[in-house]
mmCIF file as Biopython writes it, N, C-alpha, C and O atoms, coordinates in Angstrom:
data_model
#
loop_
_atom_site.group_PDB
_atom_site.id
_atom_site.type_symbol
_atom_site.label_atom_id
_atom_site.label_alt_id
_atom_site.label_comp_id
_atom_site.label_asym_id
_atom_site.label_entity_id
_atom_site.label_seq_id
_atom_site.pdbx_PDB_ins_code
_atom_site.Cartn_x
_atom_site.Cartn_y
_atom_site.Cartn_z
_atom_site.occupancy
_atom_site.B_iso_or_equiv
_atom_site.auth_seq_id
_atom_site.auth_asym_id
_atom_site.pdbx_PDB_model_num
ATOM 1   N N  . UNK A ? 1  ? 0.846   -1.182  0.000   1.0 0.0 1  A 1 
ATOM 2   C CA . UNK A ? 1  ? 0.000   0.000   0.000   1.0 0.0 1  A 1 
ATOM 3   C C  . UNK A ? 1  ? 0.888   1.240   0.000   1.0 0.0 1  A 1 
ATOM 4   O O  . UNK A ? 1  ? 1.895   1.208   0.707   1.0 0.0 1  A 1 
ATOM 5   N N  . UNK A ? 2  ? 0.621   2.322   -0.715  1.0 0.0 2  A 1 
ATOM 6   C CA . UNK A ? 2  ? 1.208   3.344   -0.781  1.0 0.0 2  A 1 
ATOM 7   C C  . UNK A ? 2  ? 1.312   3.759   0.541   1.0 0.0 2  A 1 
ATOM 8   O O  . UNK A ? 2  ? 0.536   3.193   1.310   1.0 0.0 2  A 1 
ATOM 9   N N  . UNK A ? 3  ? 2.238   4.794   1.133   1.0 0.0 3  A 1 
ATOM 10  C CA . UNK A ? 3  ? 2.249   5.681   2.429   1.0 0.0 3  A 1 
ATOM 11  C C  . UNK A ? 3  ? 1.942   6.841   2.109   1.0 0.0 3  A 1 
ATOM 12  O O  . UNK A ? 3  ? 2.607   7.577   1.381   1.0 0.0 3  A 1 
ATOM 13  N N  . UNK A ? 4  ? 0.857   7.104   2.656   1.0 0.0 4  A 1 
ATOM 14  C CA . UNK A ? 4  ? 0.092   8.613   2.533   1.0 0.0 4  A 1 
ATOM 15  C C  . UNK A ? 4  ? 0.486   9.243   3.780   1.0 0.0 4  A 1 
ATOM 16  O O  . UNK A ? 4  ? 0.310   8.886   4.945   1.0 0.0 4  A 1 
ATOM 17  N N  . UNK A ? 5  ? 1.252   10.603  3.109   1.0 0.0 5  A 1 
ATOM 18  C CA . UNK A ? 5  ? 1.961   11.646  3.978   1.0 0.0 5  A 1 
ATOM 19  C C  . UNK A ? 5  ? 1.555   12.904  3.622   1.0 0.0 5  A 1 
ATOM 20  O O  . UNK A ? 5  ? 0.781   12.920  2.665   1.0 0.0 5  A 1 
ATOM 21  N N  . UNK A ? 6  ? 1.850   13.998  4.116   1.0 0.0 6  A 1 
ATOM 22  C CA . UNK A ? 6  ? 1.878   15.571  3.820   1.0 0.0 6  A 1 
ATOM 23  C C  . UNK A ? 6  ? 2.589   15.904  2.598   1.0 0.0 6  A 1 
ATOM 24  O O  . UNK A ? 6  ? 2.438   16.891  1.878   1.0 0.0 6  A 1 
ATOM 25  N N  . UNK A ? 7  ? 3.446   14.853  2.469   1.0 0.0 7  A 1 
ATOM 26  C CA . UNK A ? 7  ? 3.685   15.223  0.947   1.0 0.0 7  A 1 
ATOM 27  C C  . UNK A ? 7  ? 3.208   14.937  0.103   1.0 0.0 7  A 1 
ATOM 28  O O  . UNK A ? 7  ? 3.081   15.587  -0.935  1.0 0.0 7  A 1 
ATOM 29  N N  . UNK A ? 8  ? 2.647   13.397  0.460   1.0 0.0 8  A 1 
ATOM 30  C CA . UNK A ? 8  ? 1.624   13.061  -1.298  1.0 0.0 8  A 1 
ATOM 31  C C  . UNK A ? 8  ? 0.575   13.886  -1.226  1.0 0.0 8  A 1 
ATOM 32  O O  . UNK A ? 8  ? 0.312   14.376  -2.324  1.0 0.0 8  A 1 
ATOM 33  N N  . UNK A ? 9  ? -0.101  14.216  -0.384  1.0 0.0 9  A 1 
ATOM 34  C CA . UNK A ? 9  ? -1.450  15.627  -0.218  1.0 0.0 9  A 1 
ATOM 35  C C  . UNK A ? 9  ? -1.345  16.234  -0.105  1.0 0.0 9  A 1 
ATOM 36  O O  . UNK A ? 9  ? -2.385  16.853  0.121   1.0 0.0 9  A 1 
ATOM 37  N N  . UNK A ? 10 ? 0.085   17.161  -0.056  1.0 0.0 10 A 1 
ATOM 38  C CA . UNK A ? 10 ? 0.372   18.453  -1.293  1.0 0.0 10 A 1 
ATOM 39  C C  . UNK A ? 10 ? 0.571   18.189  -2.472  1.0 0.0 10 A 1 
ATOM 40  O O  . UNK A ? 10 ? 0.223   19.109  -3.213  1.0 0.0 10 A 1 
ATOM 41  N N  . UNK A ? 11 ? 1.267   16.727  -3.320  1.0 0.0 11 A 1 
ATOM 42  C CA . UNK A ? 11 ? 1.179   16.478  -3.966  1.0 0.0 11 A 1 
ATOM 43  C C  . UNK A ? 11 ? -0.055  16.159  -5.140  1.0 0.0 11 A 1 
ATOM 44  O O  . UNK A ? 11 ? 0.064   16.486  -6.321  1.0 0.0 11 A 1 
ATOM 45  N N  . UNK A ? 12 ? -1.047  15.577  -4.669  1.0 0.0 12 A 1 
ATOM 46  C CA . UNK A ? 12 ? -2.258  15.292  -5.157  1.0 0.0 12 A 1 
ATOM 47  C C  . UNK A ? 12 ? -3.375  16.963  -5.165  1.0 0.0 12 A 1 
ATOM 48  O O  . UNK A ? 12 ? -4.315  17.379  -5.843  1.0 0.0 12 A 1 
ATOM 49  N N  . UNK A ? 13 ? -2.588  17.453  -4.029  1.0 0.0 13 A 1 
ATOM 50  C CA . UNK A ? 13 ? -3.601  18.761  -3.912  1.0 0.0 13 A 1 
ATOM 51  C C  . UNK A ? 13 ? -3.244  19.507  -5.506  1.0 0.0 13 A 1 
ATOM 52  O O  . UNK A ? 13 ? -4.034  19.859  -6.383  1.0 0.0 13 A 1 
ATOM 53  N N  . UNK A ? 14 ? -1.654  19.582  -5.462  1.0 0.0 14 A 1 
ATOM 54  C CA . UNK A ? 14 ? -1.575  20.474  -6.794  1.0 0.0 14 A 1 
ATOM 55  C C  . UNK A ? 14 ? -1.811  20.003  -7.932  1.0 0.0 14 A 1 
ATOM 56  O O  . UNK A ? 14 ? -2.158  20.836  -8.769  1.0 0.0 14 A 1 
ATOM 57  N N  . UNK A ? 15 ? -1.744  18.964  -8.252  1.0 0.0 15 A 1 
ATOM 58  C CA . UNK A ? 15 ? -2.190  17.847  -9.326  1.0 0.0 15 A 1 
ATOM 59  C C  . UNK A ? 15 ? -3.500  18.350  -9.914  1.0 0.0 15 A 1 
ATOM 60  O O  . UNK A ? 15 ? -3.769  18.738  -11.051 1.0 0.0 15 A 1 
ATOM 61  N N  . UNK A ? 16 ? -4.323  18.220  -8.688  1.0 0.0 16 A 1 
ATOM 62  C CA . UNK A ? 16 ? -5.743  18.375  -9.006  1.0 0.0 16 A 1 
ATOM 63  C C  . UNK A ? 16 ? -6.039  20.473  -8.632  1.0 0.0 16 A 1 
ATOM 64  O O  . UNK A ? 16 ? -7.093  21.051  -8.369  1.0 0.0 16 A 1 
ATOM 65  N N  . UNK A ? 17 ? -5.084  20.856  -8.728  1.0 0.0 17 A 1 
ATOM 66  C CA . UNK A ? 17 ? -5.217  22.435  -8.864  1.0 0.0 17 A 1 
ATOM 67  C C  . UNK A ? 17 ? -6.258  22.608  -7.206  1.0 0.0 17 A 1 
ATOM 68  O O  . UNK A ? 17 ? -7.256  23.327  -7.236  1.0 0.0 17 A 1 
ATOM 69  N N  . UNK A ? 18 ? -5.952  22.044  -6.192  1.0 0.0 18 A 1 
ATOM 70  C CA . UNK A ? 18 ? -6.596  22.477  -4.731  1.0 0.0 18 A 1 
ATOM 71  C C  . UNK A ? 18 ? -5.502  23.230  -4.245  1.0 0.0 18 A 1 
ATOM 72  O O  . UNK A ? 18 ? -4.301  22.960  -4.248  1.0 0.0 18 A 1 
ATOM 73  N N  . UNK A ? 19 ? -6.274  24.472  -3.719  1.0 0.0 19 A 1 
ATOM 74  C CA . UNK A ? 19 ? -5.705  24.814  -2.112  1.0 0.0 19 A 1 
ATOM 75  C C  . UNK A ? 19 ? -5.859  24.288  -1.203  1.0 0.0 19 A 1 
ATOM 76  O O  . UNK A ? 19 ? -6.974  24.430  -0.701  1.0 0.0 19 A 1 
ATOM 77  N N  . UNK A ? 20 ? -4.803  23.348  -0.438  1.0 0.0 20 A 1 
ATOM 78  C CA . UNK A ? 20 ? -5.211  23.565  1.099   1.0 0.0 20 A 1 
ATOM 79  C C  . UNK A ? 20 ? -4.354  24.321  2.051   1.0 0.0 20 A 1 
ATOM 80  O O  . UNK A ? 20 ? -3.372  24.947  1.650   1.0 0.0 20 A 1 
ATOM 81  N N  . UNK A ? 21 ? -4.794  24.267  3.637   1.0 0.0 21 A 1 
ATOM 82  C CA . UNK A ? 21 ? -4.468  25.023  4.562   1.0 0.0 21 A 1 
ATOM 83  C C  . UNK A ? 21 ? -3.586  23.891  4.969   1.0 0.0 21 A 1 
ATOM 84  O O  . UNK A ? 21 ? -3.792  22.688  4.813   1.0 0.0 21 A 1 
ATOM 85  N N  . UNK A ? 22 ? -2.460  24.554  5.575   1.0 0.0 22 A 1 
ATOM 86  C CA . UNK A ? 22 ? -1.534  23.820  6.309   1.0 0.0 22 A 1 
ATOM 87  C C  . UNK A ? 22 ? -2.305  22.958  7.312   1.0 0.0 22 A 1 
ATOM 88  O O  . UNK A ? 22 ? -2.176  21.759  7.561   1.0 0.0 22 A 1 
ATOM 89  N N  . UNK A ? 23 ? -2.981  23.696  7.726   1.0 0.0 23 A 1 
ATOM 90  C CA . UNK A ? 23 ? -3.661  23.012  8.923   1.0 0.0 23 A 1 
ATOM 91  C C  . UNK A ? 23 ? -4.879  21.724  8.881   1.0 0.0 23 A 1 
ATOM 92  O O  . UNK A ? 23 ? -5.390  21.049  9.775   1.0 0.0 23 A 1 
ATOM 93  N N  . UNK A ? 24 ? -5.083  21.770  7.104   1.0 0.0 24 A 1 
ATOM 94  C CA . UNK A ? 24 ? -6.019  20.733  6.455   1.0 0.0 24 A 1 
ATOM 95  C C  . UNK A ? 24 ? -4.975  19.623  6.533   1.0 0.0 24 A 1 
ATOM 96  O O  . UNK A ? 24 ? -5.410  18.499  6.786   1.0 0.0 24 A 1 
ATOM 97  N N  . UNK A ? 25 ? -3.629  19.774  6.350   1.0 0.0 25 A 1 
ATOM 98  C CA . UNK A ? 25 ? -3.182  18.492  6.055   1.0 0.0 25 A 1 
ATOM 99  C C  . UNK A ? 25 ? -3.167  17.236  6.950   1.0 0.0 25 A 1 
ATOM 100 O O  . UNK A ? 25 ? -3.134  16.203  6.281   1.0 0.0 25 A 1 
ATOM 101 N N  . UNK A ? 26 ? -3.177  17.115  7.815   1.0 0.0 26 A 1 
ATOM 102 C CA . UNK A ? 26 ? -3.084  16.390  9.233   1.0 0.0 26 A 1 
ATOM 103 C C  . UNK A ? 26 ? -4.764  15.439  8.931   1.0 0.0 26 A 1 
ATOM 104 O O  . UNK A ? 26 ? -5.017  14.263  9.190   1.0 0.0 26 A 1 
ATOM 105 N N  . UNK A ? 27 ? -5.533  16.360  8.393   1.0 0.0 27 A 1 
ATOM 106 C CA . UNK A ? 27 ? -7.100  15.888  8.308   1.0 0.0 27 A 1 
ATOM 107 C C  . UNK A ? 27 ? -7.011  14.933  7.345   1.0 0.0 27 A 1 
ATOM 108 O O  . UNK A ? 27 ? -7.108  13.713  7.479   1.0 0.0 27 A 1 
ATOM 109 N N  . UNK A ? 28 ? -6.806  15.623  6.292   1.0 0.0 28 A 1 
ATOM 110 C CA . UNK A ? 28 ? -6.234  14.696  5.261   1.0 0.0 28 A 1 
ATOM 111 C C  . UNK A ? 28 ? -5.617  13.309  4.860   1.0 0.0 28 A 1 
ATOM 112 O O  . UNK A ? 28 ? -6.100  12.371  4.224   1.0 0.0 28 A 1 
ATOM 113 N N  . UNK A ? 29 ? -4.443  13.484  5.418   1.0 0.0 29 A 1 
ATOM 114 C CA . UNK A ? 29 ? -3.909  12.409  5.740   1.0 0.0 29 A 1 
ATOM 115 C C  . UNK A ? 29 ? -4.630  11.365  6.259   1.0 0.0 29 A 1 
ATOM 116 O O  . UNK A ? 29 ? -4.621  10.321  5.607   1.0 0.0 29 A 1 
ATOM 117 N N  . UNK A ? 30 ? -5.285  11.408  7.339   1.0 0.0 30 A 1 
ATOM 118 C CA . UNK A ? 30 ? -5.497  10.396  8.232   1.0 0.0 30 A 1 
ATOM 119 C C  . UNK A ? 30 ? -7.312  10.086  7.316   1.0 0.0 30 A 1 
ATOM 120 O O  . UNK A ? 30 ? -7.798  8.972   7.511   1.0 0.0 30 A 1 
ATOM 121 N N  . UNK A ? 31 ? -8.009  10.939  6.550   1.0 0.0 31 A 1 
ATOM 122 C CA . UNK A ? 31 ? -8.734  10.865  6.125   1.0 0.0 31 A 1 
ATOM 123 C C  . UNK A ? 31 ? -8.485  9.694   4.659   1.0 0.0 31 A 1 
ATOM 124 O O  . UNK A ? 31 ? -9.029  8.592   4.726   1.0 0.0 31 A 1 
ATOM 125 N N  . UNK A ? 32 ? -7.857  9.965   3.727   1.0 0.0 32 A 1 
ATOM 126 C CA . UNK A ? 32 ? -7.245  9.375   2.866   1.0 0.0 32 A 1 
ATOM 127 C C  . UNK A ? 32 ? -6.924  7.857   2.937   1.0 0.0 32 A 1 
ATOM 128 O O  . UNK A ? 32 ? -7.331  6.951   2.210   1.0 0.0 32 A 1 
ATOM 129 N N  . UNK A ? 33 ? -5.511  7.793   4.741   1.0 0.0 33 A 1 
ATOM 130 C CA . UNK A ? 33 ? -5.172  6.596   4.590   1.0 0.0 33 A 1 
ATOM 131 C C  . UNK A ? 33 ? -6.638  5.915   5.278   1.0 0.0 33 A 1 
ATOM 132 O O  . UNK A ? 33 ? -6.560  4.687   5.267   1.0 0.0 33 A 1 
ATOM 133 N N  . UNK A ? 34 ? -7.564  6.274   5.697   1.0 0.0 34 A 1 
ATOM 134 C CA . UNK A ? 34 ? -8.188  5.225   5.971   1.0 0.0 34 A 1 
ATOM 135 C C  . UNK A ? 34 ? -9.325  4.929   4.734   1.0 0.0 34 A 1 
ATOM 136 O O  . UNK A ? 34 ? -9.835  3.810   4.679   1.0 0.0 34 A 1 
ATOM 137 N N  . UNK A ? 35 ? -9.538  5.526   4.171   1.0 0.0 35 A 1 
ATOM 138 C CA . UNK A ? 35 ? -10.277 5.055   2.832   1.0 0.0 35 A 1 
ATOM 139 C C  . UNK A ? 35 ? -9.416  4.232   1.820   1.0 0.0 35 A 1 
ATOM 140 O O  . UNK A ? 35 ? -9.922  3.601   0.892   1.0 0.0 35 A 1 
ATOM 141 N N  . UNK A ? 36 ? -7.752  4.303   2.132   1.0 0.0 36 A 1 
ATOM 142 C CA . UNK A ? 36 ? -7.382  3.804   1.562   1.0 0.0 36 A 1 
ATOM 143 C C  . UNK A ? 36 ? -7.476  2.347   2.264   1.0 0.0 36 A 1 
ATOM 144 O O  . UNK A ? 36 ? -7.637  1.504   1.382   1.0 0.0 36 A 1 
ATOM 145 N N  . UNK A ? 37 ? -7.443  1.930   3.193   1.0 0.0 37 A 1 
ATOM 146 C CA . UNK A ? 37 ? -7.441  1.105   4.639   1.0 0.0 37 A 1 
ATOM 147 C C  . UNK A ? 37 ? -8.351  0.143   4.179   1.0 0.0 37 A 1 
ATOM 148 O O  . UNK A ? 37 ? -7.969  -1.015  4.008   1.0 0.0 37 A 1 
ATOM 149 N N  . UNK A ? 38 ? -9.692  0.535   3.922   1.0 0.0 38 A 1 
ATOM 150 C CA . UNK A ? 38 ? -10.775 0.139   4.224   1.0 0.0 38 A 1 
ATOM 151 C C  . UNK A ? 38 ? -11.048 -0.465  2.414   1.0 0.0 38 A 1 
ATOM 152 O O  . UNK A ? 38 ? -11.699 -1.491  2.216   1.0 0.0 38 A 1 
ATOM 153 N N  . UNK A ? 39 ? -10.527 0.240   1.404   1.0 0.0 39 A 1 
ATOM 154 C CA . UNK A ? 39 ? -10.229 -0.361  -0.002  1.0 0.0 39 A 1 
ATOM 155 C C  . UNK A ? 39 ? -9.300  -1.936  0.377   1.0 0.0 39 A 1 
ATOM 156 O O  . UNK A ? 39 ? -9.723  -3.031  0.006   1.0 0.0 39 A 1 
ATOM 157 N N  . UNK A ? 40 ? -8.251  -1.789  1.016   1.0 0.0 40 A 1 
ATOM 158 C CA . UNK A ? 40 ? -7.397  -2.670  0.727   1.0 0.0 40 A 1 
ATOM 159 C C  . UNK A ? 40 ? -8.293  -3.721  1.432   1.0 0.0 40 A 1 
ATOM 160 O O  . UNK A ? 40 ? -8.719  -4.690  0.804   1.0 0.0 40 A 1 
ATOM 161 N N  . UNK A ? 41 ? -8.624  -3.488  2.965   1.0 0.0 41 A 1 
ATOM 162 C CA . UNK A ? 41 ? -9.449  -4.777  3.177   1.0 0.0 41 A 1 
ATOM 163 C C  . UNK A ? 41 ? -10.727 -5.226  2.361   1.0 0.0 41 A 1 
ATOM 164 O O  . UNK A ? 41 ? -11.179 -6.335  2.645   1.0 0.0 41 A 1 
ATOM 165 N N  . UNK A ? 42 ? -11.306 -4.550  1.462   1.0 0.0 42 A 1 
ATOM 166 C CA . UNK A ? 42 ? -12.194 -5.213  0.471   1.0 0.0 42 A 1 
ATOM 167 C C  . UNK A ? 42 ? -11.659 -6.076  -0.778  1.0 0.0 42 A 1 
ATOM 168 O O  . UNK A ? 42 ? -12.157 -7.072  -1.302  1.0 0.0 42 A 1 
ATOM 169 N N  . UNK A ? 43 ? -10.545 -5.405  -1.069  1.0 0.0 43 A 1 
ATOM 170 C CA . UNK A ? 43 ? -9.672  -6.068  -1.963  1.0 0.0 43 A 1 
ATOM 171 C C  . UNK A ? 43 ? -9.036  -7.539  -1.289  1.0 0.0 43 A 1 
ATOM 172 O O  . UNK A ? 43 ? -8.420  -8.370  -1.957  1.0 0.0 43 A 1 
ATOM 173 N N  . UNK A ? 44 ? -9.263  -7.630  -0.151  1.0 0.0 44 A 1 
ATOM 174 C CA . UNK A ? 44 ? -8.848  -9.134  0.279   1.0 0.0 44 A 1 
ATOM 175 C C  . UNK A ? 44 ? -9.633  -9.695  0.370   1.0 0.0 44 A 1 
ATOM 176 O O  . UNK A ? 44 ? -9.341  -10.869 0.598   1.0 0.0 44 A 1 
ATOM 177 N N  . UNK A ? 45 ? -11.191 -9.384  0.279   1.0 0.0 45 A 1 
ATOM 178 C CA . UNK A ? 45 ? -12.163 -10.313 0.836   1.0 0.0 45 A 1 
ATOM 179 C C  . UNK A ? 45 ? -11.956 -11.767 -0.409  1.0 0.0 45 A 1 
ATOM 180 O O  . UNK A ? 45 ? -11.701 -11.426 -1.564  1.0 0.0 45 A 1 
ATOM 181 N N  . UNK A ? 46 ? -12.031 -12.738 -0.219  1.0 0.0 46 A 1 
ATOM 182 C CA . UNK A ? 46 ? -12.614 -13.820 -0.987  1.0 0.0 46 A 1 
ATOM 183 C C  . UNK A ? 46 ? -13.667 -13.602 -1.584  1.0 0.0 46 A 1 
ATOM 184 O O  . UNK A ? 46 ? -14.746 -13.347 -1.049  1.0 0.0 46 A 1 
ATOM 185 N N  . UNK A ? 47 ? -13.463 -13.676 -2.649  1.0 0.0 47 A 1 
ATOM 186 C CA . UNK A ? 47 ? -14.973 -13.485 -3.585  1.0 0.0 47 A 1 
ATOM 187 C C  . UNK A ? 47 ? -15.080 -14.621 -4.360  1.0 0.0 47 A 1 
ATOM 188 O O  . UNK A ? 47 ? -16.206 -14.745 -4.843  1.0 0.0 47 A 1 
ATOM 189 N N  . UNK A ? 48 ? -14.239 -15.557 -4.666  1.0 0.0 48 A 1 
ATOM 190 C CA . UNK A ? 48 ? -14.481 -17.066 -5.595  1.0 0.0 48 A 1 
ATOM 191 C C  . UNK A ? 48 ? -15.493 -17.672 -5.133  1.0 0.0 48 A 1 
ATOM 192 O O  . UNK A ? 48 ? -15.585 -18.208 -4.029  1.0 0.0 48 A 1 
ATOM 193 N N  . UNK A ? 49 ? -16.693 -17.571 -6.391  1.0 0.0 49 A 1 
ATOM 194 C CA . UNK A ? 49 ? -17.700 -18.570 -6.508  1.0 0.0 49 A 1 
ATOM 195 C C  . UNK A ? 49 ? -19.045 -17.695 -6.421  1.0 0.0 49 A 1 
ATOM 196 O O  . UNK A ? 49 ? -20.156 -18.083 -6.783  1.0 0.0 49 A 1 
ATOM 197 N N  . UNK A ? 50 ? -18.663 -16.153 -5.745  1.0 0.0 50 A 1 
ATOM 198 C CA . UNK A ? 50 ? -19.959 -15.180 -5.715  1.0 0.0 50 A 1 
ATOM 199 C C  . UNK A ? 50 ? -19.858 -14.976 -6.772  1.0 0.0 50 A 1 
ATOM 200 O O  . UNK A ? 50 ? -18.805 -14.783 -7.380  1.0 0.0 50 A 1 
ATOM 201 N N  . UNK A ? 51 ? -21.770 -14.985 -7.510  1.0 0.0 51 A 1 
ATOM 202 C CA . UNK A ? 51 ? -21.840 -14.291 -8.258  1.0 0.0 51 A 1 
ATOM 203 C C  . UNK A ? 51 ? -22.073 -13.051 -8.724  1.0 0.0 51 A 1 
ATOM 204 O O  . UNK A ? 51 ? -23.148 -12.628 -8.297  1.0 0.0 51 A 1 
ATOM 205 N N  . UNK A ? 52 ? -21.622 -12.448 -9.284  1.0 0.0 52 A 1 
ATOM 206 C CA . UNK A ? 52 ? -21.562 -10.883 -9.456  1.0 0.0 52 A 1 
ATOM 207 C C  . UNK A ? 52 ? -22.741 -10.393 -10.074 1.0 0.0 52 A 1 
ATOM 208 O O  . UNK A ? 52 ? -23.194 -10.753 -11.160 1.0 0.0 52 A 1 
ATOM 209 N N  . UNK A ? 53 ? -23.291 -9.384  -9.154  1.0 0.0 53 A 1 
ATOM 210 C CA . UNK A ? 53 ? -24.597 -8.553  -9.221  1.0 0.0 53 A 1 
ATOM 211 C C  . UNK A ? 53 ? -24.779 -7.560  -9.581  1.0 0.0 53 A 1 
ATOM 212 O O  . UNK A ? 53 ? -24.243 -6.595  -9.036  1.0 0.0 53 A 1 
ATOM 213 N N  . UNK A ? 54 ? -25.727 -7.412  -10.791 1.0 0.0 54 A 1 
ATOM 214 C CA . UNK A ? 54 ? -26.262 -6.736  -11.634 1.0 0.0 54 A 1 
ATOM 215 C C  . UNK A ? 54 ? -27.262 -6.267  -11.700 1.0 0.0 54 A 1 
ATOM 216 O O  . UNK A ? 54 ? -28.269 -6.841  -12.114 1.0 0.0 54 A 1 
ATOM 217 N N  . UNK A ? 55 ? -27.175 -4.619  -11.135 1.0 0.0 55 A 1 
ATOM 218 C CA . UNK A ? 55 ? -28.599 -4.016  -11.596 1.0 0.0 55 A 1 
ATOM 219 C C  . UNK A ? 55 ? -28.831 -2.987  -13.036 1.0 0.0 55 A 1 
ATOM 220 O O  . UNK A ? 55 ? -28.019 -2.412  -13.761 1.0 0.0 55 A 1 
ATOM 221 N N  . UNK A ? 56 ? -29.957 -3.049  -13.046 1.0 0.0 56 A 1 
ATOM 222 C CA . UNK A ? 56 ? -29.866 -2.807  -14.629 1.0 0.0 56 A 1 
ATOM 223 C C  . UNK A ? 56 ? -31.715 -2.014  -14.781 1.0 0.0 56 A 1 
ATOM 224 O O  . UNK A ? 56 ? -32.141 -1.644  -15.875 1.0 0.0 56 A 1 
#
């Protein structure tokens, strides 16, 4: 998993043309790595043999 720091979210901030406040970054961070957190444990779940659901 990547390490999400104050630098990749200044990094990503200017990327995507954001201001933030120094004081956003700390929020950030900890906001980020846990969405990132919470991706990776879905990405482990076992899924062989579910079938994949379709609404339509």
């Amino acid at each position: 998993m990547v390490e999400v720091n104050e630098a990749l979210i200044r990094k990503v901030a200017a990327l995507s043309m954001l201001k933030l406040e120094e004081s956003e970054l700390k929020d950030y961070v900890r906001s980020i790595a846990g969405i990132l957190g919470h991706v990776e444990q879905l990405s482990s779940v076992n899924t062989d043999g579910v079938e994949p659901l379709l609404y339509g």
